[in-house]
C-alpha positions as CSV (number, residue, x, y, z in Angstrom):
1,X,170.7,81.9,60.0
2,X,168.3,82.5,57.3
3,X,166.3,79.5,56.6
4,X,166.6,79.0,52.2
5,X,163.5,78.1,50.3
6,X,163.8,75.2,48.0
7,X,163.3,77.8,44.9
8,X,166.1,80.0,46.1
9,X,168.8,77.2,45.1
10,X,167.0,77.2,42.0
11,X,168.8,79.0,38.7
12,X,168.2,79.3,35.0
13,X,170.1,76.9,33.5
14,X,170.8,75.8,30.0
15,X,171.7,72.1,29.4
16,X,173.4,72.9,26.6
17,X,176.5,74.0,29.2
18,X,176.9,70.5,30.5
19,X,180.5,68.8,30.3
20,X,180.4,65.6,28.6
21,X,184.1,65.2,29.0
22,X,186.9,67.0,30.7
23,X,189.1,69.1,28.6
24,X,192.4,68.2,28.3
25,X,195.3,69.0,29.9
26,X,193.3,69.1,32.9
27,X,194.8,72.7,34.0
28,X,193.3,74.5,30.8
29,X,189.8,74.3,32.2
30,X,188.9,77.5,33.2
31,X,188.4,79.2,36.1
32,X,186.3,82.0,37.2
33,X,188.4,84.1,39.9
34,X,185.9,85.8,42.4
35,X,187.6,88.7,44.6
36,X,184.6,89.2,47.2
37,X,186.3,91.9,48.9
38,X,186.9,94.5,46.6
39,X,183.8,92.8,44.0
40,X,185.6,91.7,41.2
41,X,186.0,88.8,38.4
42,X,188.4,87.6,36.4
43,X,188.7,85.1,33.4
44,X,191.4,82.7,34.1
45,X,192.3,78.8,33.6
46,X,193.2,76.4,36.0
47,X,196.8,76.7,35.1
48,X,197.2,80.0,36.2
49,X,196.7,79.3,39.9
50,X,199.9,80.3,41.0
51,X,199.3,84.2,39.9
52,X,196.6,84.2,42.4
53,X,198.2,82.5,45.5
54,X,201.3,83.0,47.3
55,X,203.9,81.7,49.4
56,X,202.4,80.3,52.9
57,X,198.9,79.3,51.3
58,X,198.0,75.9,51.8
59,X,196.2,73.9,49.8
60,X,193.9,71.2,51.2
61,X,192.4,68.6,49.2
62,X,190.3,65.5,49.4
63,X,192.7,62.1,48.9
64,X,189.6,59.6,48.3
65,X,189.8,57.3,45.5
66,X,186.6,57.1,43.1
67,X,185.2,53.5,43.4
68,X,184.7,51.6,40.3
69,X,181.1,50.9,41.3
70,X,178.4,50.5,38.5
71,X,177.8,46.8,37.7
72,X,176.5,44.9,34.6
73,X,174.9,42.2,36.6
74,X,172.8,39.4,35.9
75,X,170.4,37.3,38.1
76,X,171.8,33.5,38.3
77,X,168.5,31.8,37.9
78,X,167.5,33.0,34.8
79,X,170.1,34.8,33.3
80,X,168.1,38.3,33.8
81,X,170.3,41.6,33.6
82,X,170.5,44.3,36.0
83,X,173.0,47.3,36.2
84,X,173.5,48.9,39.2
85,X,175.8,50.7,41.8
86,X,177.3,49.0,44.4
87,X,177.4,52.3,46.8
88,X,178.5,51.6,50.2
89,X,179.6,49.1,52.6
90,X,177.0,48.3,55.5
91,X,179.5,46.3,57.9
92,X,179.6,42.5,58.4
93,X,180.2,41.7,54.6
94,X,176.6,43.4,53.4
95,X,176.6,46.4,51.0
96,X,173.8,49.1,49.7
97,X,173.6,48.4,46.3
98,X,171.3,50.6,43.6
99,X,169.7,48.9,41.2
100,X,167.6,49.4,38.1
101,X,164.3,47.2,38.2
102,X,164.5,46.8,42.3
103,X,161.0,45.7,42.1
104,X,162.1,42.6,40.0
105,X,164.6,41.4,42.9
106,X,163.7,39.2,45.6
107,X,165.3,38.3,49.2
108,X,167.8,35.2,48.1
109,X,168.2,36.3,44.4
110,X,171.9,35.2,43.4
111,X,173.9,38.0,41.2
112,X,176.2,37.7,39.4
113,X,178.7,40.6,38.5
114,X,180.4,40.7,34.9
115,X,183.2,41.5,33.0
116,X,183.6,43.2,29.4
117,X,183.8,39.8,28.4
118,X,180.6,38.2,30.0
119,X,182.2,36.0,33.1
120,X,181.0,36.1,36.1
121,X,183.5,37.5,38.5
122,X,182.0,37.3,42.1
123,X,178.1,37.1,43.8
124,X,176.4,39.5,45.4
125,X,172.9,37.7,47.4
126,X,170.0,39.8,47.7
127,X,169.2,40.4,51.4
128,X,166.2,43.0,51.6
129,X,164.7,45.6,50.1
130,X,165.2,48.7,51.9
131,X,164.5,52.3,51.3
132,X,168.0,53.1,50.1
133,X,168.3,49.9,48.2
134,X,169.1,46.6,48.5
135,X,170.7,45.6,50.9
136,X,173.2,42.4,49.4
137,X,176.0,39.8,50.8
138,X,179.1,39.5,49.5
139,X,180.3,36.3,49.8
140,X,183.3,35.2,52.9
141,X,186.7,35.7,51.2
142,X,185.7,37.8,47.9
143,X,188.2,40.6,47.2
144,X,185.6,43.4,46.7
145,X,187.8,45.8,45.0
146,X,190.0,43.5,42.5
147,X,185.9,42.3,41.5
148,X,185.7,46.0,40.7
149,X,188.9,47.0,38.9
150,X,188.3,44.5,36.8
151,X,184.6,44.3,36.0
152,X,183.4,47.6,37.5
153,X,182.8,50.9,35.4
154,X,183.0,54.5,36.3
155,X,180.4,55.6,38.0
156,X,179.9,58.7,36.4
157,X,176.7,60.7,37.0
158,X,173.4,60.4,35.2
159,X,174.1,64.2,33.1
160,X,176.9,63.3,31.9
161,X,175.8,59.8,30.6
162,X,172.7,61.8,29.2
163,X,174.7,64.8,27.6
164,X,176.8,62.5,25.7
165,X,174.4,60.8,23.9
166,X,175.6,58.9,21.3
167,X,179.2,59.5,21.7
168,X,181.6,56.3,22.5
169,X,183.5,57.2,24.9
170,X,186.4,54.2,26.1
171,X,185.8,53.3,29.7
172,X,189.6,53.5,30.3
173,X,189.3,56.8,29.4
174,X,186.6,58.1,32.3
175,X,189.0,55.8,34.9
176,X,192.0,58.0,34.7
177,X,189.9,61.5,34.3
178,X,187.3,61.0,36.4
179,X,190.2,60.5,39.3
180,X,192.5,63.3,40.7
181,X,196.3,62.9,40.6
182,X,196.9,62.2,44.3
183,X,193.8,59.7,45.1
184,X,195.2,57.7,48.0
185,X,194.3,53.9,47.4
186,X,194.3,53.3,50.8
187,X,191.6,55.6,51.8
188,X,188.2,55.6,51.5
189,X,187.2,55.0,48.5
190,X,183.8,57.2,47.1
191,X,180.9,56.8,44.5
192,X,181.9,60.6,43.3
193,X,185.1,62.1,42.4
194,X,185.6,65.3,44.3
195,X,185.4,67.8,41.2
196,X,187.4,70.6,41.9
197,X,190.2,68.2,42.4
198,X,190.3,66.6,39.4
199,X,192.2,70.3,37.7
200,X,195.0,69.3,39.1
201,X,198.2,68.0,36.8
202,X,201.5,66.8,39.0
203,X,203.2,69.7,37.0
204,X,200.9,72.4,38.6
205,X,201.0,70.8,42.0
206,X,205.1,70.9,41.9
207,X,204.8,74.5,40.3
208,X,202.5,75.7,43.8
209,X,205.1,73.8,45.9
210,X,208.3,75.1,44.5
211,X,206.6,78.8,45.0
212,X,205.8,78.1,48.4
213,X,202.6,77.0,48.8
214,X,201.9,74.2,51.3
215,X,199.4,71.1,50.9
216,X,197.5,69.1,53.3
217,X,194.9,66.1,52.8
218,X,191.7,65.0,54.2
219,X,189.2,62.1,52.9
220,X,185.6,62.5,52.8
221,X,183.7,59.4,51.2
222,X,181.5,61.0,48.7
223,X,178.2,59.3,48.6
224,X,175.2,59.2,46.2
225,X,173.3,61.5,48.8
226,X,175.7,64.5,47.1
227,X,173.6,64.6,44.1
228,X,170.1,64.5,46.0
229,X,168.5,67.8,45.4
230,X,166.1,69.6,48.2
231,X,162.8,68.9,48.2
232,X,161.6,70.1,51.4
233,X,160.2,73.3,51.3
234,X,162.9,74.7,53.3
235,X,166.7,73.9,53.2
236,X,166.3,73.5,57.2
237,X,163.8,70.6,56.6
238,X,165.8,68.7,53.9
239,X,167.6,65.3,55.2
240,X,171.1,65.7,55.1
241,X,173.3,62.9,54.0
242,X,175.7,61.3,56.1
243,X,179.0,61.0,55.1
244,X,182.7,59.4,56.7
245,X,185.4,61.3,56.7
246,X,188.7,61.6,58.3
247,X,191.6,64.4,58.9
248,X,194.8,63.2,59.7
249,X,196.8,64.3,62.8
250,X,199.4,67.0,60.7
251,X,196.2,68.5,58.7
252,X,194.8,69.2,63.0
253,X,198.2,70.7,63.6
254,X,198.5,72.9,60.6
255,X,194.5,74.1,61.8
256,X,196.0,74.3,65.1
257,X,199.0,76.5,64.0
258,X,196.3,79.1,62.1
259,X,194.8,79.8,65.9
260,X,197.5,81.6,66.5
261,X,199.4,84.4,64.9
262,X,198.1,85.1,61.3
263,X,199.4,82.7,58.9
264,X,199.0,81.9,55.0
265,X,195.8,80.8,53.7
266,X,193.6,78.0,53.7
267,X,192.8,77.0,50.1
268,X,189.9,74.8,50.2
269,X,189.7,72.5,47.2
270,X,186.2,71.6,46.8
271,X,183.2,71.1,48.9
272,X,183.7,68.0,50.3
273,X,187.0,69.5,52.1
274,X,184.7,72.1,52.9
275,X,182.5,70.1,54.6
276,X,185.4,67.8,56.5
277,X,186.8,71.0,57.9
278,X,183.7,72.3,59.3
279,X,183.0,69.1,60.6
280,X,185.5,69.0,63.2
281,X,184.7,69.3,67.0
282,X,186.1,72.1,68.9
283,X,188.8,72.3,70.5
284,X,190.6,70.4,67.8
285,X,191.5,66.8,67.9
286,X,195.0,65.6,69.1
287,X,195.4,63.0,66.8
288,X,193.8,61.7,63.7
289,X,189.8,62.2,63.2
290,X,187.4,59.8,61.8
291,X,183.5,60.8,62.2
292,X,180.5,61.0,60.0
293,X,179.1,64.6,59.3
294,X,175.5,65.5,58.0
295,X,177.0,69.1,58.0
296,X,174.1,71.5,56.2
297,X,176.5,74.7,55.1
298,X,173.9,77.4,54.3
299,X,174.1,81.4,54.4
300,X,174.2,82.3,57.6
301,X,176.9,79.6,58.6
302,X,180.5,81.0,60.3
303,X,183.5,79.7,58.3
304,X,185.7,78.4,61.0
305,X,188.8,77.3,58.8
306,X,188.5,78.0,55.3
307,X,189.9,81.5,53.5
308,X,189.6,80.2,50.2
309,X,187.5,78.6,48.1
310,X,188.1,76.4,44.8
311,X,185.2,74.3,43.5
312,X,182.9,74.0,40.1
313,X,179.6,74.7,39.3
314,X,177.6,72.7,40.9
315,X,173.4,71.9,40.1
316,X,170.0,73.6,40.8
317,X,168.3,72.6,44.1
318,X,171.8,71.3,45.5
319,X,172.7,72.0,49.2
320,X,176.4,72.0,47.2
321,X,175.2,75.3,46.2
322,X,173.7,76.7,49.4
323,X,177.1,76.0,51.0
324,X,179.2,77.9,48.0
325,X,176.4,80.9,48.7
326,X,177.0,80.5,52.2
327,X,181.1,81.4,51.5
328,X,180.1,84.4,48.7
329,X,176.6,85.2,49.4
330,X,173.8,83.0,46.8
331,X,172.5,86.3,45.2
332,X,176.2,87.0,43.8
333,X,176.6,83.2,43.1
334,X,173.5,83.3,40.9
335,X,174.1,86.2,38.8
336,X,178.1,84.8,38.7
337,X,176.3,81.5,37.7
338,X,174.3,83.4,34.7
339,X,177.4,85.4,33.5
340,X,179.2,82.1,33.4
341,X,176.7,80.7,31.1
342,X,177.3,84.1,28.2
343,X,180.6,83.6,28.4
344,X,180.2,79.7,28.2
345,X,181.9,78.2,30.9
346,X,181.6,74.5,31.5
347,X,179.0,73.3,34.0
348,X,179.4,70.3,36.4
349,X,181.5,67.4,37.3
350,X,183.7,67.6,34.3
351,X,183.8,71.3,34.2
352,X,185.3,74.5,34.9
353,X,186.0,76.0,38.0
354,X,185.9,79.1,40.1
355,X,188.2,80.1,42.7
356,X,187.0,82.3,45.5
357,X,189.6,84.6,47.2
């Protein structure tokens, strides 16, 4: 396996391609279809999926539910605001939460989280300072998640805050796109959508099951360490994130079937599924599997159970795109990358697509 150089994930990039909002209806984004076999491209949208797989594919996606996680907070002794992300549970009632002016918060600060309307909704109590975060206390017997349907925002990410600029943009508006059609409420839930997902409309989903194709479901709890570039001076040196994910018994049975004669394809929808796949032990799991992975796709890695490939363009420095250049090779990916720029594709979370056969 070769070991990458931080400035191999690097590209050219102009910011001028960020997506400040998704296009709408979600199926018309496009999508660049890569044939790696026979080295070909084609200009397509999202809605013409079905053209480019067939009966006995199966499409596997990532069921997590997007988290309603950025606070406007304020500190209860003085009335100082704070806005941060509450971004993962720690166990025993305590949760990581990232916060703007960290060095202004102190062990025992009390604060409060609140609404559009300026009421105070629940508590959070500062318990240390960690590397991470802060580490805070919910108090016994809050409902965490009504606190944040009803005073939590979108947590979208930083570039697409910053390529918006001025524009007003209604809150209600990133909490039903910035959420794919078959987020599971009872799974876990994630500080980041799982992009490539979020194409999906209920009338393309019925469309690929009427022709055949199949569909199966993982969860992987996207984390803020998705968006942490590389640093290290070698991809091999970078600290992975960890995140928890789970496949359910009938996804290990459908991977179990594919050991056997040939079958359809696997259709991975995003990275995150990517990553949930590769993450399994071997031999396979009898029943239901719940782990954490710190999984570091890069070229050189063996693709155990994924034949397709959906998933957007993803950032400079990102281990996201050392995995996709794992699947196609990284010096196709970057000069695919820089055509998608002259022909003006979308870039990001709220863009368009490729789809790697």
């Amino acid at each position: 396996m070769v070991d990458l150089r931080r400035e191999d994930l690097e590209y050219p990039f102009d910011t001028r391609h960020i997506a400040a909002r998704p296009v709408e209806p979600r199926d018309s984004a496009r999508m660049l279809v890569v044939e790696r076999q026979a080295d070909r491209v084609h200009h397509a949208c999202v809605r013409d999926l079905p053209q480019w797989l067939r009966a006995g594919d199966t499409l596997v996606v990532n069921r997590t539910r997007v988290r309603h996680a950025r606070l406007a907070m304020r500190r209860a002794s003085d009335g100082r605001p704070f806005e941060g992300l509450l971004a993962e549970p720690l166990g025993g009632g305590d949760w990581l939460l990232l916060v703007r002016g960290a060095k202004r918060l102190h062990a025992g600060d009390r604060l409060e989280v609140m609404d559009a309307r300026g009421s105070a909704v629940a508590g959070l109590a500062c318990v240390e300072r960690t590397p991470e975060g802060w580490r805070v206390r919910v108090p016994d017997g809050t409902d965490v998640q009504a606190a944040l349907d009803r005073a939590g925002h979108t947590p979208l990410p930083p570039y697409i805050l910053k390529a918006r600029g001025t524009q007003a943009i209604p809150e209600a508006f990133d909490r039903d796109h910035y959420q794919t059609v078959y987020a599971d409420d009872r799974r876990m839930h994630s500080v980041a959508a799982p992009t490539a997902g979020l194409h999906f409309t209920p009338e393309l989903l019925d469309r690929l099951s009427r022709m055949g194709v199949g569909r199966a479901s993982v969860t992987l709890e996207v984390g803020m360490g998705t968006f942490k570039p590389v640093e290290a001076r070698t991809l091999s040196a970078h600290a992975m994130h960890r995140e928890r994910y789970e496949v359910p018994a009938e996804t290990l049975e459908l991977l179990r079937r594919r050991q056997g004669p040939p079958s359809g394809r696997l259709v991975a929808v995003g990275t995150t599924t990517v990553r949930s796949l590769e993450s399994l032990p071997e031999p396979l799991p009898e029943r239901t599997w719940t782990d954490e992975s710190s999984l570091l796709i890069q070229p050189g890695h063996a693709f155990r159970h994924v034949d397709v490939l959906m998933t957007n363009f993803h950032l400079p420095g990102s281990t996201l795109l050392a995995l996709v250049g794992a699947f196609m090779g990284l010096d196709r990916l970057k000069r695919l990358y820089a055509m998608a720029q002259r022909e003006g594709y979308r870039f990001f979370s709220y863009g368009d697509c490729m789809l790697i056969l």
